[in-house]
Each structure stands twice: as C-alpha cells, then as structure tokens.
Backbone as a chain_set.jsonl record, in Angstrom:
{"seq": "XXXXXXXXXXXXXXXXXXXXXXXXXXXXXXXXXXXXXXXXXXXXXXXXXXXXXXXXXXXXXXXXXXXXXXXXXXXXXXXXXXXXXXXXXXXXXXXXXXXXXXXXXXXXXXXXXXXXXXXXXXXXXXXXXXXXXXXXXXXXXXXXXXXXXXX", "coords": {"N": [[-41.452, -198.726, 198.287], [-40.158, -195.858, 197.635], [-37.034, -194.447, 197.3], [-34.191, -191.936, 198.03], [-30.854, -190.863, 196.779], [-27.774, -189.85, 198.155], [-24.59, -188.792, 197.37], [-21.385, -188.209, 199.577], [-18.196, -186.72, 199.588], [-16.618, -186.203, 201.678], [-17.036, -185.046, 205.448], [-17.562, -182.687, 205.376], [-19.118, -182.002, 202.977], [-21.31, -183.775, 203.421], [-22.379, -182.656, 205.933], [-23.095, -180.349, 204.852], [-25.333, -181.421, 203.077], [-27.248, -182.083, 204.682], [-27.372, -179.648, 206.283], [-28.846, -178.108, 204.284], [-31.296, -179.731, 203.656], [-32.07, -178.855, 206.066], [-33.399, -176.486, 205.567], [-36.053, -177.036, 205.149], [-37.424, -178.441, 206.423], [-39.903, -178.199, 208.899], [-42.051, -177.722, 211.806], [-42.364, -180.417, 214.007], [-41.576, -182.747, 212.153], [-39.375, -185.84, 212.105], [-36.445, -187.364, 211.954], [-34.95, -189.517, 211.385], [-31.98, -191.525, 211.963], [-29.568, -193.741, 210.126], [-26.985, -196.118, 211.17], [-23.882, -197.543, 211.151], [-21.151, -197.067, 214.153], [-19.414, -194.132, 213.76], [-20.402, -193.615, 210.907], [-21.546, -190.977, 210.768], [-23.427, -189.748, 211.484], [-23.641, -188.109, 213.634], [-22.079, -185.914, 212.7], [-23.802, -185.106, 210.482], [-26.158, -184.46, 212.346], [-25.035, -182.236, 212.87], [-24.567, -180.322, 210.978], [-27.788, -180.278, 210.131], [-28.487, -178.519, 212.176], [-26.576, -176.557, 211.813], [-28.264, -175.417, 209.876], [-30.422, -174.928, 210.858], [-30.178, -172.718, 212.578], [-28.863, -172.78, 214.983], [-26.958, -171.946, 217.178], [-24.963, -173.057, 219.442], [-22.892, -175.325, 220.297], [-23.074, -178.846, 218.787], [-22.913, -181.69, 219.801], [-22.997, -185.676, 220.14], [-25.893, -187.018, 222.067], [-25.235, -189.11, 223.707], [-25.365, -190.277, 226.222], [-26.671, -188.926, 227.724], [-29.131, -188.753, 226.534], [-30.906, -187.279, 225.264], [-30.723, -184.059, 223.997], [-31.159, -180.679, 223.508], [-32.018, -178.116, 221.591], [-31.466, -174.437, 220.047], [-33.031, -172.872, 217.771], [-33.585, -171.504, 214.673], [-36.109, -173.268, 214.352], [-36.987, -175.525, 217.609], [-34.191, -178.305, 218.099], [-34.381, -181.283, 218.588], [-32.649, -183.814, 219.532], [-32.016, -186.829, 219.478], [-30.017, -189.776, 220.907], [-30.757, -193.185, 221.099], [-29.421, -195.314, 221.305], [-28.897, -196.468, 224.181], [-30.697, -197.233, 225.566], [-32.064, -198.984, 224.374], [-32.553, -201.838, 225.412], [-34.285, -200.709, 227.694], [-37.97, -200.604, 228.103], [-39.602, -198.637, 228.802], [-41.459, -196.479, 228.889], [-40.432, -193.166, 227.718], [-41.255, -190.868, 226.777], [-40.768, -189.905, 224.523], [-43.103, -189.297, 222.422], [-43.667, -187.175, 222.816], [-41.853, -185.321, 221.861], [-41.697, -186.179, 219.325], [-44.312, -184.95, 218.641], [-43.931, -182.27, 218.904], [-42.839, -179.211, 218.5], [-40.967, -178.555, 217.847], [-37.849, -180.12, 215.422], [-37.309, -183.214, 215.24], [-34.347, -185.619, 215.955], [-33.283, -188.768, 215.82], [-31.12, -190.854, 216.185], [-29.999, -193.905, 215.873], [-32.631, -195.18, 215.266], [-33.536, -197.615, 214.584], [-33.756, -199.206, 217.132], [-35.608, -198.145, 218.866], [-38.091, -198.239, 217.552], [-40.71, -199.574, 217.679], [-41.815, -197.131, 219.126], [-41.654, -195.0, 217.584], [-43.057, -192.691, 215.133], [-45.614, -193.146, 212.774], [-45.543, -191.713, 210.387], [-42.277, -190.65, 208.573], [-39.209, -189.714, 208.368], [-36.483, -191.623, 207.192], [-33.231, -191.733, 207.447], [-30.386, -193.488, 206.533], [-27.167, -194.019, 206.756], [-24.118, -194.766, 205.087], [-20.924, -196.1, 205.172], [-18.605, -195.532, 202.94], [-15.965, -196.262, 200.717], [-12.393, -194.345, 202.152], [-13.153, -191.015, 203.51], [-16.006, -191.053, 201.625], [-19.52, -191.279, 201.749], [-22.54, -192.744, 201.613], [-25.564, -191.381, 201.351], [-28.966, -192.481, 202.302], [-32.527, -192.039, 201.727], [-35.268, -192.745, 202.947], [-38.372, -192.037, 202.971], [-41.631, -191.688, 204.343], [-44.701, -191.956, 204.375], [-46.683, -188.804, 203.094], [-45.819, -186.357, 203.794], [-43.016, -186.493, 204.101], [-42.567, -187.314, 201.683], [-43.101, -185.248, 200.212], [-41.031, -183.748, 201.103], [-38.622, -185.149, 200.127], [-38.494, -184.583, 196.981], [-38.541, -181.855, 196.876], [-35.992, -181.352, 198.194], [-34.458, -183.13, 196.208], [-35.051, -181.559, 193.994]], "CA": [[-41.18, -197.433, 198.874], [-39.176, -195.019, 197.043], [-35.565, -194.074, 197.739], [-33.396, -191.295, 197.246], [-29.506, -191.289, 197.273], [-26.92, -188.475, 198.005], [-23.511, -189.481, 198.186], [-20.696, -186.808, 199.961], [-16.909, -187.093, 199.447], [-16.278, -185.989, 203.075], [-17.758, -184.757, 206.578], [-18.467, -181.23, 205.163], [-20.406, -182.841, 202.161], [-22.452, -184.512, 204.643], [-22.79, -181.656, 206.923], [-23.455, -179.481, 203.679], [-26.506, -181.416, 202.829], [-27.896, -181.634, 206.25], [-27.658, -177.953, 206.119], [-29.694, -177.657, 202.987], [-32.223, -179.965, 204.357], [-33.096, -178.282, 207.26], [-34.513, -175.178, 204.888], [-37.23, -177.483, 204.642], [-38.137, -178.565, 207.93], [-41.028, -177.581, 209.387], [-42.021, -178.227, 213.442], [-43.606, -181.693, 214.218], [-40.936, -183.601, 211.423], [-38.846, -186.337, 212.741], [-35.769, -187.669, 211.019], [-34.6, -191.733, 212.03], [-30.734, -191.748, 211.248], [-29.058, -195.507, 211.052], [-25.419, -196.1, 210.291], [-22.67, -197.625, 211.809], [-20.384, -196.372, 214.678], [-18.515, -193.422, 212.815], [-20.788, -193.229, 209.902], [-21.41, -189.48, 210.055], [-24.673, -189.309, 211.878], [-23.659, -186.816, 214.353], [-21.829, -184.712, 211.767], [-25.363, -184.744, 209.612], [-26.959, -183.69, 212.77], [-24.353, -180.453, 213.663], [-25.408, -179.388, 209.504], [-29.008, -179.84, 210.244], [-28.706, -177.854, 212.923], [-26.248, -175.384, 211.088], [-29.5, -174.719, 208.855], [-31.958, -174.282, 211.745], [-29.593, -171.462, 212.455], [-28.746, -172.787, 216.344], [-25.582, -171.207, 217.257], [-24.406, -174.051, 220.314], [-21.867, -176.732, 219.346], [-23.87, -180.117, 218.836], [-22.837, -183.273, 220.001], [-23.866, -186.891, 220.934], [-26.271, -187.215, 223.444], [-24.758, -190.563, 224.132], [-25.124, -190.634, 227.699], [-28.498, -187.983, 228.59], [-30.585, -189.51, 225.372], [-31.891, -186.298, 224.618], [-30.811, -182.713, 223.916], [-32.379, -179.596, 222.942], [-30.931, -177.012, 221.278], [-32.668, -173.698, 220.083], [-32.854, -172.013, 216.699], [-34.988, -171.072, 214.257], [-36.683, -174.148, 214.884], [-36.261, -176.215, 218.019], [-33.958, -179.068, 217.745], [-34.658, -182.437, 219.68], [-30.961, -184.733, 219.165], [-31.616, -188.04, 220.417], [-29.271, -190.821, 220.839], [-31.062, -194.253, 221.967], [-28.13, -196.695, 221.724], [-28.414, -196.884, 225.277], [-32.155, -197.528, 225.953], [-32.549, -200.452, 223.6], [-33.238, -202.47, 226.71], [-35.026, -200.379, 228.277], [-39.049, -200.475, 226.967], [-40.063, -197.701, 229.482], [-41.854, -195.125, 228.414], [-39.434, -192.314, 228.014], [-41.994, -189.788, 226.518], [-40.722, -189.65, 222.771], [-44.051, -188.905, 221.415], [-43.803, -185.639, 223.214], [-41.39, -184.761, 220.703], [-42.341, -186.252, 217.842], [-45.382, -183.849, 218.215], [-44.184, -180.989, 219.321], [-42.746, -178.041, 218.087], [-39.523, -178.632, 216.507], [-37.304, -181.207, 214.532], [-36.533, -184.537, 216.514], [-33.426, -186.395, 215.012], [-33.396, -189.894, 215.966], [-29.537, -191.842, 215.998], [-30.145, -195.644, 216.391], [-33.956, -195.135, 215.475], [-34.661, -198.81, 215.121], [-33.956, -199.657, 218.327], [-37.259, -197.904, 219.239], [-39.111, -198.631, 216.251], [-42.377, -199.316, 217.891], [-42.44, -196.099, 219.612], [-41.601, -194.401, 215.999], [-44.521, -192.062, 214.352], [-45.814, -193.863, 211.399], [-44.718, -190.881, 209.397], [-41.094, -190.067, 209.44], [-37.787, -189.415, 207.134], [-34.682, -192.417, 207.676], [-32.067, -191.804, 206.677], [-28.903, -194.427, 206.486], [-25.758, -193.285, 205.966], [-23.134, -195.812, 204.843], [-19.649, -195.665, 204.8], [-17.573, -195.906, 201.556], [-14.035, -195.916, 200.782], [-12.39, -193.337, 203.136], [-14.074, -190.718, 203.641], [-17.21, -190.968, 201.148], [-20.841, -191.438, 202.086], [-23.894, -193.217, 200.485], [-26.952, -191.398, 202.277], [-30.268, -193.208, 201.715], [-33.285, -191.235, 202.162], [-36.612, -193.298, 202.549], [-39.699, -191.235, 203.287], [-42.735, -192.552, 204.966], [-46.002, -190.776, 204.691], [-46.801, -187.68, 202.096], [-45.784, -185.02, 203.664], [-41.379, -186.793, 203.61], [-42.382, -187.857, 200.322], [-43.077, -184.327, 199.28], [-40.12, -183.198, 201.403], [-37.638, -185.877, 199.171], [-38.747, -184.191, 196.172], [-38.058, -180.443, 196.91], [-34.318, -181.871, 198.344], [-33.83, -183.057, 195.233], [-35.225, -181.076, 192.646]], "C": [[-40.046, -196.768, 198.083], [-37.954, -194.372, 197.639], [-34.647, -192.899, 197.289], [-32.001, -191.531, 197.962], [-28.888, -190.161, 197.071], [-25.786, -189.108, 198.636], [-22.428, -188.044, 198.105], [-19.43, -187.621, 199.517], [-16.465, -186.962, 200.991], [-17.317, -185.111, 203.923], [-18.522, -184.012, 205.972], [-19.526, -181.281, 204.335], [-21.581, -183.129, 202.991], [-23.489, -183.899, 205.216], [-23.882, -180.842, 205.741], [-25.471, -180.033, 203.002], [-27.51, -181.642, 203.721], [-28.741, -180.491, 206.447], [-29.146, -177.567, 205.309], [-31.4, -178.298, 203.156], [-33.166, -179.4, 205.145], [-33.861, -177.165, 206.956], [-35.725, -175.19, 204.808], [-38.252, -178.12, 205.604], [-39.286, -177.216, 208.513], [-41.382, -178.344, 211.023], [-42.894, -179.59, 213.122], [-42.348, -182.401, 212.707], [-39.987, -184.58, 212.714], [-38.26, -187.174, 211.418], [-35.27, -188.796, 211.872], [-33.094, -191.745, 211.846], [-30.057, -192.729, 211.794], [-27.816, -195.33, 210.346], [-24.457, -196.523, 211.418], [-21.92, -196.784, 213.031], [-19.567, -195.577, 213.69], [-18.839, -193.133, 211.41], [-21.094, -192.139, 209.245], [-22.77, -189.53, 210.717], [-24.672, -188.195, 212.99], [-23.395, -185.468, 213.565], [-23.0, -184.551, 211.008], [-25.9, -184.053, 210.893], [-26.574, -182.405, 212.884], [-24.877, -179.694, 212.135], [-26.632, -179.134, 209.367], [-29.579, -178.845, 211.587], [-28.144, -176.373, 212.481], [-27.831, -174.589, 209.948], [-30.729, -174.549, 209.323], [-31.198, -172.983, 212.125], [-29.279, -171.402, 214.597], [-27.062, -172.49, 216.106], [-24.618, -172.447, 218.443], [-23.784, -175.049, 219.297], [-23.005, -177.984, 219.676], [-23.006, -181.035, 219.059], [-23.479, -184.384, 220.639], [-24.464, -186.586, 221.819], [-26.142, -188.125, 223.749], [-25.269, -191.146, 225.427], [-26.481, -189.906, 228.551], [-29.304, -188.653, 227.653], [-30.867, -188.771, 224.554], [-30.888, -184.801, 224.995], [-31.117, -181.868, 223.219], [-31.605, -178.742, 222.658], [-32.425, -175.805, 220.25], [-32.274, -172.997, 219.083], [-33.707, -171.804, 215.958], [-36.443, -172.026, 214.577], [-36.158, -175.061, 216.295], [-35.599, -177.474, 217.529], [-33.871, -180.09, 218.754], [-33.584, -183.543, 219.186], [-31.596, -185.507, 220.348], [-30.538, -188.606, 220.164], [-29.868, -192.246, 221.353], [-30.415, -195.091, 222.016], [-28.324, -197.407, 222.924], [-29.568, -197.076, 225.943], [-32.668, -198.523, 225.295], [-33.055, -201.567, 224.319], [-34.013, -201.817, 227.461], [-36.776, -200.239, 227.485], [-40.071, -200.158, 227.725], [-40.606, -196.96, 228.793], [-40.901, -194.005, 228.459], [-40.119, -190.794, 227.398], [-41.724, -189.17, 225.473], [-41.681, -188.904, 222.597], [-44.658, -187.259, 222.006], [-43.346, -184.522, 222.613], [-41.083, -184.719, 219.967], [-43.449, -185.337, 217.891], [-45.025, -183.152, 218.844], [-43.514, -179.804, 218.596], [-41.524, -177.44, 216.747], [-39.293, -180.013, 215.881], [-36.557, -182.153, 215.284], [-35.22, -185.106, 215.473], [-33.313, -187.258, 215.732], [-32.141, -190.762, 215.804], [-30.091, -193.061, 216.893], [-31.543, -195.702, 216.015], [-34.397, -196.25, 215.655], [-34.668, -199.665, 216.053], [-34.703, -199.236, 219.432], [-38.055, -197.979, 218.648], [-40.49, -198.378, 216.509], [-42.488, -197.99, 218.113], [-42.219, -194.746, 218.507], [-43.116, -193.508, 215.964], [-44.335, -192.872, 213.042], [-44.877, -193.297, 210.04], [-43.19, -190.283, 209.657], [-40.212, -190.164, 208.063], [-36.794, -190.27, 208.195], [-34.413, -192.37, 206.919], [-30.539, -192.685, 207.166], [-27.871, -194.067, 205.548], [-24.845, -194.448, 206.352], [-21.827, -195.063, 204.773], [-18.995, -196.277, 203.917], [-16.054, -195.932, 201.815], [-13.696, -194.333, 201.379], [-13.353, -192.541, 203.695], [-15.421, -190.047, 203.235], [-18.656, -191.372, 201.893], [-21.98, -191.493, 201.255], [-24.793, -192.217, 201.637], [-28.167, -191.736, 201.322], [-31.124, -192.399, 202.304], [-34.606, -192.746, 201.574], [-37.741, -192.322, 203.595], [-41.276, -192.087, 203.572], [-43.52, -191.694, 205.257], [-45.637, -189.546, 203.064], [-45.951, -186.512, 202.367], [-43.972, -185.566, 203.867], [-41.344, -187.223, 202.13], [-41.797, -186.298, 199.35], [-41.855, -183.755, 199.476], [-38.78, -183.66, 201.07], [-37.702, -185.024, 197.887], [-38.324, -182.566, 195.987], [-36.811, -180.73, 197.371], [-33.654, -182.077, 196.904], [-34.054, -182.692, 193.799], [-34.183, -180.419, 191.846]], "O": [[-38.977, -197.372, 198.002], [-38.153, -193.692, 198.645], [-34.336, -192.908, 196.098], [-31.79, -192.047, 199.059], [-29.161, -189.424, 196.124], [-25.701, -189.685, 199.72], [-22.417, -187.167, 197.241], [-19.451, -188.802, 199.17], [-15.84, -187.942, 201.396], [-18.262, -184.539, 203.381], [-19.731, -184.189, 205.827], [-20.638, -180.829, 204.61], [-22.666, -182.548, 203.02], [-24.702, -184.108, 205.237], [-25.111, -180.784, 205.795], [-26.416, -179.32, 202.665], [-28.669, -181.349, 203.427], [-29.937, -180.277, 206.646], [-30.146, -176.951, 205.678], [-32.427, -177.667, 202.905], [-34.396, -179.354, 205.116], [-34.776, -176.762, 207.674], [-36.5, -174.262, 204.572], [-39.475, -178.246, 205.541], [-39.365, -175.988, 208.505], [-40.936, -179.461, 211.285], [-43.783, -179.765, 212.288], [-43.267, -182.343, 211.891], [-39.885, -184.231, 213.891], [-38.85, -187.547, 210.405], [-35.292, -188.745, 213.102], [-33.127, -192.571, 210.934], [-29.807, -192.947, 212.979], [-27.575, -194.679, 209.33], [-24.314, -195.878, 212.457], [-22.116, -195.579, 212.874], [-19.012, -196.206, 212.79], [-18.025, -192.581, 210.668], [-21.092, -191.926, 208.033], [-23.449, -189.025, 209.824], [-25.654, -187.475, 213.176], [-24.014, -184.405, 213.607], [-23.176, -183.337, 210.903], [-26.183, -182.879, 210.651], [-27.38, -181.48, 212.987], [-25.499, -178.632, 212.16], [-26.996, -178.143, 208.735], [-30.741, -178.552, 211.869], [-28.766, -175.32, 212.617], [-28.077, -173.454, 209.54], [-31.762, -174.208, 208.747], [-31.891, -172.0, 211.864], [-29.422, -170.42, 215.325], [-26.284, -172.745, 215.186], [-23.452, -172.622, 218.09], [-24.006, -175.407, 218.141], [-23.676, -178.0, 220.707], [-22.146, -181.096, 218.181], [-24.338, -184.244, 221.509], [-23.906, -185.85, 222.633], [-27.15, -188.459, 224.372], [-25.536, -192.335, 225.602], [-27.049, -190.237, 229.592], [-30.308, -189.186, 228.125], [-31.093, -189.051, 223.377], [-30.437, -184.574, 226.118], [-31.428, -182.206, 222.077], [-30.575, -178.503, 223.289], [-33.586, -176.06, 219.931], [-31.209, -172.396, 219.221], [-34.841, -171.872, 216.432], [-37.535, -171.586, 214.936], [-34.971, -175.385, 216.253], [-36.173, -177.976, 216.563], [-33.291, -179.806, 219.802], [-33.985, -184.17, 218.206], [-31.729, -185.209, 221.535], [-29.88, -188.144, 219.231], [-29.228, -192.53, 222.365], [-30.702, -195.92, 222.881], [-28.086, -198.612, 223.014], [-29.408, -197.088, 227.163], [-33.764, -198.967, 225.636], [-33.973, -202.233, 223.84], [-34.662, -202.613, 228.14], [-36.815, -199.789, 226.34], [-41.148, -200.754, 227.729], [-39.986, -196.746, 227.751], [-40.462, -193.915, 229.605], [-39.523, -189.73, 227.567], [-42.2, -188.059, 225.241], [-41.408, -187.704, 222.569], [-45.625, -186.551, 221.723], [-43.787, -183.373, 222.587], [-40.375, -183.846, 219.464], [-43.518, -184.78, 216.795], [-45.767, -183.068, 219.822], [-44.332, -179.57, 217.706], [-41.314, -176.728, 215.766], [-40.159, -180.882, 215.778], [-35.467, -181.988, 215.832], [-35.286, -184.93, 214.256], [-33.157, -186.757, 216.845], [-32.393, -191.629, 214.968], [-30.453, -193.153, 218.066], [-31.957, -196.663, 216.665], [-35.308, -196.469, 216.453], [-35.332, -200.702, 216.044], [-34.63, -199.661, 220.585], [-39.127, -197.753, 219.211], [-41.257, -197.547, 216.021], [-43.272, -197.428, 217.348], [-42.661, -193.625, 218.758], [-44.072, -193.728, 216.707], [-43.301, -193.165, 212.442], [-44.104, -193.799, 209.223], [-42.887, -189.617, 210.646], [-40.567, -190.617, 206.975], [-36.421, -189.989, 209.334], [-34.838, -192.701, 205.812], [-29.82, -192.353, 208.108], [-27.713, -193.899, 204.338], [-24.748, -194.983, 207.456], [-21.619, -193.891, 204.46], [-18.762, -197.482, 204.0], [-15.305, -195.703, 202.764], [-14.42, -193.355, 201.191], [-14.307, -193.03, 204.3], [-15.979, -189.107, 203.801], [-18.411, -191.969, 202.941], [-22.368, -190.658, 200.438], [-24.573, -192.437, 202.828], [-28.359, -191.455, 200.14], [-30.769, -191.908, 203.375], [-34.767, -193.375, 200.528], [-37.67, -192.11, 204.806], [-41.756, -192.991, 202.887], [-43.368, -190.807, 206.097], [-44.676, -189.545, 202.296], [-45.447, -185.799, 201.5], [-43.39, -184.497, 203.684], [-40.314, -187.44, 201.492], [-40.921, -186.093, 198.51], [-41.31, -183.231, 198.505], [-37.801, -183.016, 201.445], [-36.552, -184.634, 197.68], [-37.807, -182.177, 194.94], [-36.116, -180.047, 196.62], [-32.671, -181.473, 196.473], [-33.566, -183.179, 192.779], [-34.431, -180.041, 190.701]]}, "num_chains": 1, "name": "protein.A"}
C-alpha cells in the first residue's frame, strides 16, 4: 500500500494542511485519524474544517461521539475513544454514506465497522512541536485524492 508523508513544524502547519486538504473533499469521504493523546488530531480536524469553510469553533467530541458542524460541506467529527467497548450499533455507516466528510479520531477501535474505502491518517509526534503525518489511502478514489495533495 502506498504512503505519503507531510511533516509540519507546529499546530498551524498541521492545521494548514488540513485546510488544503479539505479543497478536495467531496461528500461520502471518510478520513480515520490515529495518534497519540496530544498528537494534533483535533487541531487537523479545526483546519479541515477551516477549508470546508464552517465558521463554529471545533472541538473534541470526547464525551457525545459525534458532532456536526455545517459548511460548505457537512462535517461529521467523531471521537470513539469511548465506545471501544461498546460493539452496539451506533449507526456510523449513516455517515460514512451520507452527505458530508466524517473524520474518525481513534478509528481503529471500530475498525470492523470502517468502509473498506477510506483515507488514515497517523500523525506522530516529533521533537517539540513537529509532526510526521502518514497518509495511507485505501481504495481509488483516496489514492487519486493522495496524488492531487501532493502534486
């Protein structure tokens, strides 16, 4: 499986290519993001949301699972940290197919209930505050959407 790598010097970096990302989103995508406590996966989501063009402050859904936020595209911010035991139905695949861009924090602690096709991304933490992000793409249509990121 093919890999791409983008590494930031700090948050705004982060945020910054988030941003640039989301130009490319289209409804029905779903992005997986794994990384450490404090790795920057919320700050990636408030930039991919800065570039759907939602105007609300973003943060964790730590504690609801799920929030929605509304901009050019919708945006679907999970958090499942806290459902990893649970292996309820919670009705994911309602928005993995639906209209907007799901973002996924902790994804593989729902794995199964994953879409085959999907964009993870793992963001590492470096010395202070740098960042490796790993992009692996699964399916054609994140493959093609790795490729226009980093042309």
């Amino acid at each position: 499986m093919q890999q791409y790598e983008y590494k930031t010097k700090n948050s705004e970096e982060t945020a910054q290519f988030a941003e640039r990302l989301a130009r490319f989103l289209k409804p029905g995508d779903v992005i997986a993001l794994e990384g450490d406590l404090g790795a920057g996966k919320t700050t990636f989501t408030k930039g991919l949301a800065k570039g759907l063009e939602i105007k609300r402050t973003v943060n964790s859904p730590t504690f609801t699972i799920i929030k929605e936020y509304r901009g050019r595209l919708p945006l679907y911010h999970m958090d499942v940290y806290r459902v990893a035991d649970s292996m309820e139905d919670l009705g994911f695949d309602e928005y993995f197919e639906g209209d907007g861009v799901t973002v996924v924090e902790w994804a593989h602690l729902i794995e199964e209930q994953l879409p085959e096709e999907l964009l993870t991304i793992f963001i590492y933490r470096e010395e202070e505050d740098n960042r490796r992000l790993v992009l692996e793409p699964k399916g054609e249509r994140y493959q093609q959407l790795c490729k226009e990121i980093f042309s």
